[in-house]
N, C-alpha and C positions, 0 to 999 in steps of 0.2 A: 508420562504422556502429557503432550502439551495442549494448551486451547484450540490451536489451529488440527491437529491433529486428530481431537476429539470432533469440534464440527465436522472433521472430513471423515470422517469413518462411522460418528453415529448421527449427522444431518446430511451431510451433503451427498454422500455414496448411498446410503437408502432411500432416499429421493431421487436418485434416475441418476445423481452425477453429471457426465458429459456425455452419455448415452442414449438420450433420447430426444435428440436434436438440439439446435442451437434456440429454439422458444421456451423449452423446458430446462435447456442447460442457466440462462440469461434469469429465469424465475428461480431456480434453486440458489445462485449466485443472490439474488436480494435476497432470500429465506436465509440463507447462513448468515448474510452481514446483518440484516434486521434480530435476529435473534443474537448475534457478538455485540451488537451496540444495547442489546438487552440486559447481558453478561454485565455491561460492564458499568453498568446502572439503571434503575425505573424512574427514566426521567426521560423525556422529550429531545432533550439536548443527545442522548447518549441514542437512542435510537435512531438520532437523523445523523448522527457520524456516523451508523455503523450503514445507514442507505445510502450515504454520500460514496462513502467505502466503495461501495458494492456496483455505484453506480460507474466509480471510477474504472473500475477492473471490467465490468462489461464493455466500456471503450474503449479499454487497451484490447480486449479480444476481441472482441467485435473490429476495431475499424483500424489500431495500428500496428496489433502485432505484427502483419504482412509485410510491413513497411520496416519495423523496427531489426523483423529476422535478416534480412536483407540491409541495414543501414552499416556503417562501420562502426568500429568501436568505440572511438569517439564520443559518434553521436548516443549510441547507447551507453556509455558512462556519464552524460552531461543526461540524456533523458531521467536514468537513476539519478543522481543528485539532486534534477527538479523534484524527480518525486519524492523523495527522502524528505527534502525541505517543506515539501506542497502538507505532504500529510503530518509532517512531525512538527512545525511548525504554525502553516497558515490554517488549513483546519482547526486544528485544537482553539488557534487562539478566537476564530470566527463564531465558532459553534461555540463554546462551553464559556469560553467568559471569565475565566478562572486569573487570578493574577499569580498561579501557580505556574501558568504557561506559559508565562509570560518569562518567569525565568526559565522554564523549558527550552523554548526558544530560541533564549540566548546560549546555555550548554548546545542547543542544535547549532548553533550557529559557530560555536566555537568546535564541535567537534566537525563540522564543515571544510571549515580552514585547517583541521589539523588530516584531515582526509586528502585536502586538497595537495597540503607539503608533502606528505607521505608518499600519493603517486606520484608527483614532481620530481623527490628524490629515487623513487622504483624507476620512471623513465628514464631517466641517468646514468640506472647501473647496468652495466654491460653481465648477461648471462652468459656462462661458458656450457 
């Protein structure tokens, strides 16, 4: 069983989940990410990533998924990439401070560009 898995099944779904409206849904959504940034340290730093987290996923639900289910493919492959980069890079390195991240960062960045050549050469290839 994974971490996400476990929040979702013994925090998130005993706490009302998405069933009992989007005020109670938006409050369980901070209760799992405040207690994963708890997880994943007792430190001040690690609890305000895991509300930054949380607060980010409330405004994709909240205000773009409408727009994003509807956008093209494109645009939703370049949204995923910011956000890959947004939270595995510029987070870690704002919040925590760490010169660990620092080279984190730089692996994000190289596995970036090696993402980027991969669909490059996937749009290339002719499916039969």
């Amino acid at each position: 069983m994974s971490l996400s898995y476990w929040f979702r099944d013994y925090v998130y779904i005993p706490l009302g989940g998405n069933r009992s409206g989007i005020k109670r849904q938006i409050i369980n959504i901070l209760i799992v990410w405040l207690l994963t940034g708890f997880w994943h340290g007792a430190s001040w730093n690690f609890v305000l990533w895991g509300l930054l987290y949380g607060i980010v996923l409330i405004i994709e639900k909240v205000f773009l998924l409408k727009y994003l289910e509807k956008a093209p493919a494109w645009i939703c492959h370049f949204y995923t990439m910011f956000m890959f980069c947004l939270h595995g890079c510029c987070l870690p390195l704002l919040i925590l401070h760490r010169r660990s991240n620092i080279y984190r960062c730089c692996l994000a960045a190289q596995a970036f560009s090696s993402i980027r050549l991969l669909c490059s050469s996937c749009a290339t290839m002719q499916l039969y």
